[in-house]
C-alpha positions in Angstrom: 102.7 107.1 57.2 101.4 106.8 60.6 97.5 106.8 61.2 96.8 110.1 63.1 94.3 110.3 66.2 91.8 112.6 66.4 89.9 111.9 68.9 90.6 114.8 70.9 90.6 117.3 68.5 87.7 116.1 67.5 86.0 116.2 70.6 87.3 120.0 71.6 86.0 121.4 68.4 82.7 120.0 69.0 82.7 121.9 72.2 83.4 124.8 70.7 80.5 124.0 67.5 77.6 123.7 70.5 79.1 126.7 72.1 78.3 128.7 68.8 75.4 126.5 68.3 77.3 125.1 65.0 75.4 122.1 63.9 78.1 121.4 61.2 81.5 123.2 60.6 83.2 122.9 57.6 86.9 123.4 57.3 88.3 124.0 53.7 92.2 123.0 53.1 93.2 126.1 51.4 94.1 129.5 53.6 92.5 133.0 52.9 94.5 133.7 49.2 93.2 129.9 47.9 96.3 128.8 48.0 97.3 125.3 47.0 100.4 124.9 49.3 100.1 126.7 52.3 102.6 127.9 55.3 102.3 126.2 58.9 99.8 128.9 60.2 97.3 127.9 57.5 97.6 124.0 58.2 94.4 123.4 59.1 94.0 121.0 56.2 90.8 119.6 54.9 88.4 119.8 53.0 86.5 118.4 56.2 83.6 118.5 57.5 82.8 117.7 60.9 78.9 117.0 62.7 77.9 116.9 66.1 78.1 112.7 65.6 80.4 112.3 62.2 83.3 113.9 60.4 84.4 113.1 56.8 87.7 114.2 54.8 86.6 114.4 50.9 90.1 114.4 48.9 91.3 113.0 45.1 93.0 110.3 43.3 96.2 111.7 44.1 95.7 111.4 48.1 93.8 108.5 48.3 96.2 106.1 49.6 97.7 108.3 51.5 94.5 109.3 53.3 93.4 105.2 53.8 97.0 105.2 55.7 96.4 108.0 58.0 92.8 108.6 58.7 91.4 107.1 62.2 88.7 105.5 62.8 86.5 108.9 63.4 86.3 109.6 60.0 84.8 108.3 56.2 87.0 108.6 53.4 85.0 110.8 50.3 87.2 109.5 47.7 86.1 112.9 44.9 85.6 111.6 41.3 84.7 108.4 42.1 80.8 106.8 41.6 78.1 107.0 44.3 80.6 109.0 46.1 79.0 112.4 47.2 81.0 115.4 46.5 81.5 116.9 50.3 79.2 119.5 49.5 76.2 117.6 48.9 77.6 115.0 52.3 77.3 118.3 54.1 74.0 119.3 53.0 72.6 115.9 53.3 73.9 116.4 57.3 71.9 119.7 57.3 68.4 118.0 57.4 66.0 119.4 59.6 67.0 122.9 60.0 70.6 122.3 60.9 72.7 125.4 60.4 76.7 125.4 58.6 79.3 126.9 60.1 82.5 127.9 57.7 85.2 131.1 58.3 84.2 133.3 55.2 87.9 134.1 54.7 88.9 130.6 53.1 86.3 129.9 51.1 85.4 131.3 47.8 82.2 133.3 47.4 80.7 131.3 44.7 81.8 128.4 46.6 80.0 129.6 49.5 76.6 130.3 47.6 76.6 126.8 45.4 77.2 125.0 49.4 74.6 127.5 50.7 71.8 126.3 48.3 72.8 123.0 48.5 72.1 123.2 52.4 68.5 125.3 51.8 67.7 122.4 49.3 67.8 119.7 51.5 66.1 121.5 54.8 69.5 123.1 56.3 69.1 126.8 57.7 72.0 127.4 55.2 75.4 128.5 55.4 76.7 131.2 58.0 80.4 132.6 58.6 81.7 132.5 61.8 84.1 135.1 62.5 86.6 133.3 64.0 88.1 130.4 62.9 87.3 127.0 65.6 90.7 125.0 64.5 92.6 128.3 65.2 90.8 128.6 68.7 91.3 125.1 69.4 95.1 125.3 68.1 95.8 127.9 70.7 99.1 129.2 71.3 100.7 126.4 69.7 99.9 127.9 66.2 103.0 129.0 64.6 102.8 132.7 63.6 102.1 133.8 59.5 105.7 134.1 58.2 107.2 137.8 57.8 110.1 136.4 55.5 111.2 139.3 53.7 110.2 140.4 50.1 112.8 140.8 47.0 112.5 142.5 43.7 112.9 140.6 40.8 114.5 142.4 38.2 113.3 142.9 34.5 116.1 140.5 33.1 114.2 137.9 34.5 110.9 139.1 34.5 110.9 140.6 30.9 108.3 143.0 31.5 108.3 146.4 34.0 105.5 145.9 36.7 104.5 149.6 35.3 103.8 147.8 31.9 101.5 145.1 33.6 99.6 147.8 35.2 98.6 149.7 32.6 97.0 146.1 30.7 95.2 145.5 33.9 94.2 148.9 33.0 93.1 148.4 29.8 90.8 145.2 31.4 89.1 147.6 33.6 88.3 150.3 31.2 87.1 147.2 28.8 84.6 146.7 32.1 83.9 149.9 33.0 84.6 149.0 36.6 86.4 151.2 38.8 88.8 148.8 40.5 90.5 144.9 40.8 91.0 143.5 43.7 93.9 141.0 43.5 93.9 138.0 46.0 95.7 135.4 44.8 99.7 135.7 46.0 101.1 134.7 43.4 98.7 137.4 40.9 100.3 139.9 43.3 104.0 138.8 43.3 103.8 138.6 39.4 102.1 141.8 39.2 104.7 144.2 41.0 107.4 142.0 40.0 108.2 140.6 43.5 108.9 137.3 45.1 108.9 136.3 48.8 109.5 133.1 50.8 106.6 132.9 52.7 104.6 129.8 51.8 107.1 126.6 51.5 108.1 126.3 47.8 106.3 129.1 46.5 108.2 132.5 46.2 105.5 134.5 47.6 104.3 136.7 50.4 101.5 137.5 51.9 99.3 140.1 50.2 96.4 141.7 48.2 96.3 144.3 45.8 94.0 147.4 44.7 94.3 148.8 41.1 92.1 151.6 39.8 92.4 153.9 36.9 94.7 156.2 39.0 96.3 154.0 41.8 98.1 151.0 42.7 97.7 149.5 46.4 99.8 146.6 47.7 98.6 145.6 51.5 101.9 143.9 52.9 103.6 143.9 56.4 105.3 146.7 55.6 108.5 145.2 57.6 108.8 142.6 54.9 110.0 145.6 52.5 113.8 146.3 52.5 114.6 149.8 51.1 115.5 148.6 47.4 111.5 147.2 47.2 110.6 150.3 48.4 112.3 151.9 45.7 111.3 149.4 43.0 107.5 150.6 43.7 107.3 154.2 45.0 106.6 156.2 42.2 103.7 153.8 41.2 102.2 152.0 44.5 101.3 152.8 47.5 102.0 150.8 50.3 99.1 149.4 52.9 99.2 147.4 56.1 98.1 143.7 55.0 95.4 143.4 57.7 93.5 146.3 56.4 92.5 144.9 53.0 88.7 144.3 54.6 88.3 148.2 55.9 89.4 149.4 52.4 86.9 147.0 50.8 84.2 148.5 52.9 85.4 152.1 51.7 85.4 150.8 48.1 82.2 149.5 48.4 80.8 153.4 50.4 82.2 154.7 47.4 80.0 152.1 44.6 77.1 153.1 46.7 78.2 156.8 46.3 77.8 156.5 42.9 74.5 154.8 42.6 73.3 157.5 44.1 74.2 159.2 41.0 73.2 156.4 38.4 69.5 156.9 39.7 69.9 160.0 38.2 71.5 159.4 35.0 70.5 155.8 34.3 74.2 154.7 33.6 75.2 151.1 34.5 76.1 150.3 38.2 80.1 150.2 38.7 81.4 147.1 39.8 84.5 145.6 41.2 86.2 143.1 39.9 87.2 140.2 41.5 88.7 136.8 40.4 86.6 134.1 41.5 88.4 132.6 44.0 88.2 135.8 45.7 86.9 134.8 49.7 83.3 135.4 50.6 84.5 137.3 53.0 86.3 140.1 51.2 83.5 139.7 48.4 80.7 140.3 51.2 83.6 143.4 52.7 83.3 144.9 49.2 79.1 145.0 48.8 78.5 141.1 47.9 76.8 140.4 44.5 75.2 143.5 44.0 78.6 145.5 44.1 81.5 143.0 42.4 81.5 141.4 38.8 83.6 137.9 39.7 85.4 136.9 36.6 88.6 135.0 35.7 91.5 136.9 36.9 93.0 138.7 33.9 96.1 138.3 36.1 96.2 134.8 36.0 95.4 134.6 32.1 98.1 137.3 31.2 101.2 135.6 34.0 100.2 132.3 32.4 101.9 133.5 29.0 105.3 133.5 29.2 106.8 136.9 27.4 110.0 135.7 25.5 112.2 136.4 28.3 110.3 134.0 30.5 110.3 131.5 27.6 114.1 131.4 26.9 114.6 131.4 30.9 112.7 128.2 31.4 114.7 126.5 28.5 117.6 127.5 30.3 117.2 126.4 33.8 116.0 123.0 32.6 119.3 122.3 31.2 121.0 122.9 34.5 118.4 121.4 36.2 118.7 118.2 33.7 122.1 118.2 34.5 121.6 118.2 38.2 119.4 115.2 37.8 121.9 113.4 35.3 124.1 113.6 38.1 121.7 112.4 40.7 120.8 109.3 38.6 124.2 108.3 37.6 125.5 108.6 41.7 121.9 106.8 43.5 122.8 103.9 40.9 126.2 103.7 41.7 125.7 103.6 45.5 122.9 101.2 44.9 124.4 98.9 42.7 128.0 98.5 42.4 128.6 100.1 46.0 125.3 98.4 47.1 124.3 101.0 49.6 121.5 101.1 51.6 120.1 104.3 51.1 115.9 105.3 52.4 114.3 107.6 50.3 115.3 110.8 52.1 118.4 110.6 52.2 118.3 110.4 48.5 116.0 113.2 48.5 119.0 115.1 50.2 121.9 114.3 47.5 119.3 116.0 44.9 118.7 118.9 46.4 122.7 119.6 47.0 123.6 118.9 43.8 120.7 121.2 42.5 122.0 123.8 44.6 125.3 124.2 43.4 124.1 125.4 39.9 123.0 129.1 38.9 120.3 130.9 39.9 119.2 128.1 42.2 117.1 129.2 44.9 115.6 125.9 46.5 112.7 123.2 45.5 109.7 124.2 43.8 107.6 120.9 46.2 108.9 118.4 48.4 110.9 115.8 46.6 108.9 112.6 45.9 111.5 109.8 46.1 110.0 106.7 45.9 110.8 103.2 45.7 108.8 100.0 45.2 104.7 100.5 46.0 105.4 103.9 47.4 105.7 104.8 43.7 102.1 104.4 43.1 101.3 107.0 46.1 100.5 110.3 44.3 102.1 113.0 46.1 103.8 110.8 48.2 105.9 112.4 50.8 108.7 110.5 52.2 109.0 110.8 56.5 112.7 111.3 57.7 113.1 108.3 60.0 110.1 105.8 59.1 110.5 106.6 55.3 111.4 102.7 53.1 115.0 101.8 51.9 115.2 102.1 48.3 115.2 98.5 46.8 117.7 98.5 43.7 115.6 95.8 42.3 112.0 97.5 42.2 110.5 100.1 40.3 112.1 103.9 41.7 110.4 106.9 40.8 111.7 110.9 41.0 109.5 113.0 41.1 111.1 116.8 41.8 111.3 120.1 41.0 113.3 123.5 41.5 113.1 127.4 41.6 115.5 128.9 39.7 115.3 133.1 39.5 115.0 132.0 35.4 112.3 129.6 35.9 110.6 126.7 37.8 111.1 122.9 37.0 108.9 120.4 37.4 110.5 116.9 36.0 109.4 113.2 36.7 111.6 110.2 35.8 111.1 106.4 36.7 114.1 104.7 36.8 114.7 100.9 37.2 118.0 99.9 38.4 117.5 96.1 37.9 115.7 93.7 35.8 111.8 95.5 35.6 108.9 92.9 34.7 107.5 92.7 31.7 104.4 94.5 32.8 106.4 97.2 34.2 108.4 97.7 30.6 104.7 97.6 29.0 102.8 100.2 31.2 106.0 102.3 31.4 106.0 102.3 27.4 102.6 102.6 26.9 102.7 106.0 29.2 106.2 107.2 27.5 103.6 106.7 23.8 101.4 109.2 25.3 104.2 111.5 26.4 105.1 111.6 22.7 101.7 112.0 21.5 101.7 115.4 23.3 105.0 116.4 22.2 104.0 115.9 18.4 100.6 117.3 18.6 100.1 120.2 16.2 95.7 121.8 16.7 94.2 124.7 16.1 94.1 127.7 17.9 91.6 127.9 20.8 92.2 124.3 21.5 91.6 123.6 25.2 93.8 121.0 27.2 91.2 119.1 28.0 90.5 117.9 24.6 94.1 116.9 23.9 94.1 114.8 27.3 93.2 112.1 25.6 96.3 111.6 23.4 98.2 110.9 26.6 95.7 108.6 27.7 95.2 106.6 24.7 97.5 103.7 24.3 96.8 103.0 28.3 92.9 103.1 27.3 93.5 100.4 24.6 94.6 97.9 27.8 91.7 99.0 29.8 94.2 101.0 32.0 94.9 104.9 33.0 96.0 107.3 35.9 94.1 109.3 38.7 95.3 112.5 38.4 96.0 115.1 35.5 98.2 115.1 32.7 99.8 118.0 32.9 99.6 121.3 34.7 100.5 125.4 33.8 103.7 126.0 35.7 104.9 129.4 37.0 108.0 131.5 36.0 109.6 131.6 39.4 106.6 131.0 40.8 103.9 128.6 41.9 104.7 125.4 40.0 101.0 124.7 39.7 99.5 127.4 37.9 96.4 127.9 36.6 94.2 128.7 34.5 95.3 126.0 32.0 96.9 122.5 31.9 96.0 119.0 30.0 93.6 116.6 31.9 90.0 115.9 32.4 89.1 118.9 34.5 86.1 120.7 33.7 88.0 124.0 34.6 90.8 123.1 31.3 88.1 123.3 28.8 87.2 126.9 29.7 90.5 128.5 28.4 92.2 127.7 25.3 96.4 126.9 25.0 98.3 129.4 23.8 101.5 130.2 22.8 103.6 130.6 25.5 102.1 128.8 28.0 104.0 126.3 30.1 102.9 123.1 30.7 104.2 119.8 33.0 104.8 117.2 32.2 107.6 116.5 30.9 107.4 120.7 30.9 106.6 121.1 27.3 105.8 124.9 26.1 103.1 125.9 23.6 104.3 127.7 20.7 103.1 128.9 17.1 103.9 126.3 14.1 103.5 126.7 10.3 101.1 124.6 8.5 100.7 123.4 4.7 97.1 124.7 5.3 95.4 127.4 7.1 92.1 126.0 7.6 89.5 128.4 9.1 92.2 131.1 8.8 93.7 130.0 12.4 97.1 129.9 13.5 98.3 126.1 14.7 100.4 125.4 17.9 102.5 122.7 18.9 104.8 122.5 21.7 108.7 122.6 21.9 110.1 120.4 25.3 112.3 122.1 27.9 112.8 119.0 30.8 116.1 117.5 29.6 116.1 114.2 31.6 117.0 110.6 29.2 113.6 108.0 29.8 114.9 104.8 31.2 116.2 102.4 28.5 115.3 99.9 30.7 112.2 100.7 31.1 111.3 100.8 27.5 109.6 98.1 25.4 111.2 98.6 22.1 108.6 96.7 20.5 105.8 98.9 21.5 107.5 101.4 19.7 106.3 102.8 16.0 108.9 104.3 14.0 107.9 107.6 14.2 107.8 107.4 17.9 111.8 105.9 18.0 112.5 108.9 15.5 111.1 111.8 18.1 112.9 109.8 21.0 116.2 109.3 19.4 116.2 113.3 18.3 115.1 114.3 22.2 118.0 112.1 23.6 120.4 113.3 20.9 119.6 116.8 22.6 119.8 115.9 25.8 122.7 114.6 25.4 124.4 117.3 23.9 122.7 120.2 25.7 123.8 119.2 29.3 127.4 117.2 28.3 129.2 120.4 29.1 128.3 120.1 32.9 130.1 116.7 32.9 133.6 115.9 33.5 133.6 113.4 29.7 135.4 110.5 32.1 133.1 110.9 35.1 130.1 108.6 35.9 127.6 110.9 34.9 129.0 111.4 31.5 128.9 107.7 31.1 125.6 107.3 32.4 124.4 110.0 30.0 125.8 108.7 27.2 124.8 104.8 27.9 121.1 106.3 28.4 121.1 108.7 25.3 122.1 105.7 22.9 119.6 105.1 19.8 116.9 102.9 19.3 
């Protein structure tokens, strides 16, 4: 990871700022759908903020290092989460004194985002928050922008869906006749992929296009490049949706919001409630302002997202069964690196490693490529969240330091998300104890059994608790909803110490990393308060490394649940596996009892 300069970047969007009369510009890191990964044309990448004199890039635990690597000189760090740090809002509004006025493009970021930042900026003497039409990276990126992807769209077909799209539509329905509000407008693209039953390839490991959607009590409106759709998704939605050109989502919002104002007119008549649009909250203050602003849209979490997060029983048994291929594939992977690292002794750099996975995920069913870029990591690298391994100035792996895997896969039955740390030599005794310690947690979450309407923020802390007893712990979640063929961070639930986990309860059905454990109904001795319990049922097949392990650290209880999950293991993925090959042995040497 090189350090980037910025100078010049720097110094032509300022230009453009005093051109505009932009005091401060702020540039968000998601694109116009709030999108977590995004395709080349959205890489714009923030969150920063940049002055007339200063610029700061505010980021989490999981990029810190990464960020102390690459940043230049022109910029301060805003490590988020930690103490005296300012959140970027409050370091923008504190750059706002004295009248200054904040520039942002209204189409990436959220409308409530844009009205928490706006009085932020009025608090502290700003002239507040203003959209600028068109976006100053873009201007300054030029020609040289690549152009948004027009990667064709594919039905995916009820067998793996489990649900027509027809189906879904009428619960939307149901939502909106609970609200009285005469329409949703869908934003998010993976809402609308999951919706109509359709995937795309237009953001890098995330089956989706670009879109929006309009449901009302009659209609069904999908605003795609209508090139993207070969006749057979044409045929898929005909009889229920009509088709619109994606760049006209904003005039339609404006007619939806002539039409609320239509019928105000007749509410001051009758005295019956205004009708509003919903809209999920991480709808864009643009297309929020397009459809009326406050007065004329209800933002609330997107049903979408709450319904797509519960996996129907097709969805369930199809993530159990890619995760055995995909354990397989790993097995594999395992069993060859440490044979070309230590009896061949190989030198092989992280990518190239990288590379062996992905072929030998692609040769099994339904494999359609990676779910996130491969983080193959060897030695200190390993403590870099997210890290992402460079062809050409990535490390060699070192067969006698810590290794870690962490990868993933899109199957049409399912997404994987699995991470294993391996150890190929003799690890350190600290190593063994922390790697224990976090494998205790791991097992914690796989036994819990709690009460219905149970958030994931209060069972966080049973992955965290044996590391908190030795004043230790991680910066970044626990675990995080993954997507049916689809995004493989999905919201609106996961386990961790976000704010946003407490606000919606686990329930069955819901798939969580990681190890990717799903959430499922379990009989009690006792029904106290008359509520149904949940516990969780594992679907990653991957042995922990024996190695790795400090027997000693170990209760009973906790050998018991691991001997049982490597039993399975074992005999779930032994069928891919010639029984005299090397990943047979390695399987069997790593699936042996405690």
């Amino acid at each position: 990871m090189e350090i980037v300069n910025t100078s010049k970047r720097l110094e032509q969007l300022r230009s453009l700022m005093t051109e505009k009369k932009i005091d401060i510009y702020v540039v968000p890191s998601e694109d116009s759908h709030q999108s977590e990964y995004i395709a080349p044309c959205d890489a714009r990448r923030g969150c920063a903020v940049v002055t007339l004199e200063k610029a700061s890039l505010a980021t989490d635990g999981r990029y810190f290092n990464q960020a102390e690597k690459q940043l230049d000189s022109n910029w301060t760090l805003l490590k988020q989460g930690l103490q005296d740090v300012p959140t970027w809002q409050d370091w923008t509004a504190e750059q706002s004194e004295g009248g200054k006025t904040v520039g942002v493009d209204p189409t990436v970021i959220t409308a409530p985002d844009a009205r928490v930042l706006d009085e932020k900026i009025k608090k502290k003497g700003g002239s507040g928050l203003s959209g600028v039409k068109d976006n100053l990276i873009d201007i300054i990126w030029g020609k040289d922008r690549p152009q948004r992807p027009a990667n064709k769209v594919k039905v995916l077909g009820v067998e793996f869906a489990g649900k027509v799209f027809e189906d879904k539509l009428k619960d939307l329905r149901a939502e909106l006749e609970k609200k009285k509000s005469p329409a949703y407008v869908a934003c998010m693209l993976d809402e609308v992929a999951w919706l109509y039953n359709l995937r795309g390839s237009d953001i890098p490991y995330n089956p989706v296009f670009y879109s929006y959607a309009i449901i009302t009590e009659k209609h069904a409106e999908l605003y795609v490049d209508a090139n993207k759709l070969a006749d057979d998704v044409r045929s898929h939605l005909e009889k229920s949706v009509t088709i619109k050109p994606y760049e006209s989502i904003f005039t339609e919002a404006q007619s939806l919001n002539q039409q609320v104002l239509k019928a105000r007119d007749v509410e001051a008549k009758d005295k019956t409630p205004k009708p509003r649009f919903l809209i999920p909250t991480r709808t864009s203050w643009a297309l929020s302002e397009a459809l009326g602003g406050k007065e004329n849209v209800e933002e609330i979490r997107s049903p979408i997202g709450d319904a797509k997060a519960v996996k129907n029983e097709v969805e369930v048994k199809g993530m159990k069964a890619c995760h055995v291929r995909d354990g397989a594939a790993l097995i594999e992977y395992f069993a060859w690196l440490e044979d070309e690292l230590v009896k061949k002794a190989a030198k092989l750099d992280e990518v190239q490693a990288a590379d062996k996975l992905e072929q030998i995920r692609s040769t099994k069913q339904h494999f359609v490529g990676l779910s996130f870029d491969t983080i193959s990591s060897t030695g200190a690298n390993a403590a870099v969240i997210h890290y992402k391994p460079e062809r050409g100035s990535c490390a060699t792996i070192d067969p006698k330091a810590i290794y870690l895997c962490d990868s993933g896969a899109q199957y049409l039955d399912g997404t994987t998300d699995t991470t294993r740390t391996l150890h190929f030599s003799e690890p350190t005794k600290m190593e063994r104890k922390a790697y224990t310690l976090v494998l205790k947690g791991n097992i914690a979450i796989n036994r819990a059994v709690f009460p219905k309407g149970t958030s994931g923020l209060s069972l966080d802390s049973l992955a965290r608790q044996f590391l908190w007893e030795e004043g230790m712990d991680y910066r970044h979640g626990t675990g995080h909803g993954v997507g049916s063929y689809l995004n493989v961070h999905e919201g609106p639930i996961g386990i961790g110490t976000r704010v946003a986990f407490a606000e919606v309860p686990l329930a069955a059905g819901n798939v969580i990393s990681d190890d990717i454990i799903i959430a499922k109904e379990v009989k009690t001795n006792h029904t106290f308060g008359d509520k149904p319990y949940l516990g969780f049922d594992y679907a990653t097949l991957v042995p922990m490394c024996r190695k790795l392990i400090d027997e000693k650290l170990l209760t009973s209880i906790e050998k018991g649940w691991l001997n049982t999950y490597h039993e399975e293991v074992r005999e779930k993925t032994k069928g891919f596996f010639d029984p005299q090959s090397l990943a047979m042995k390695w399987l069997e040497r790593e699936t042996q009892a405690f």
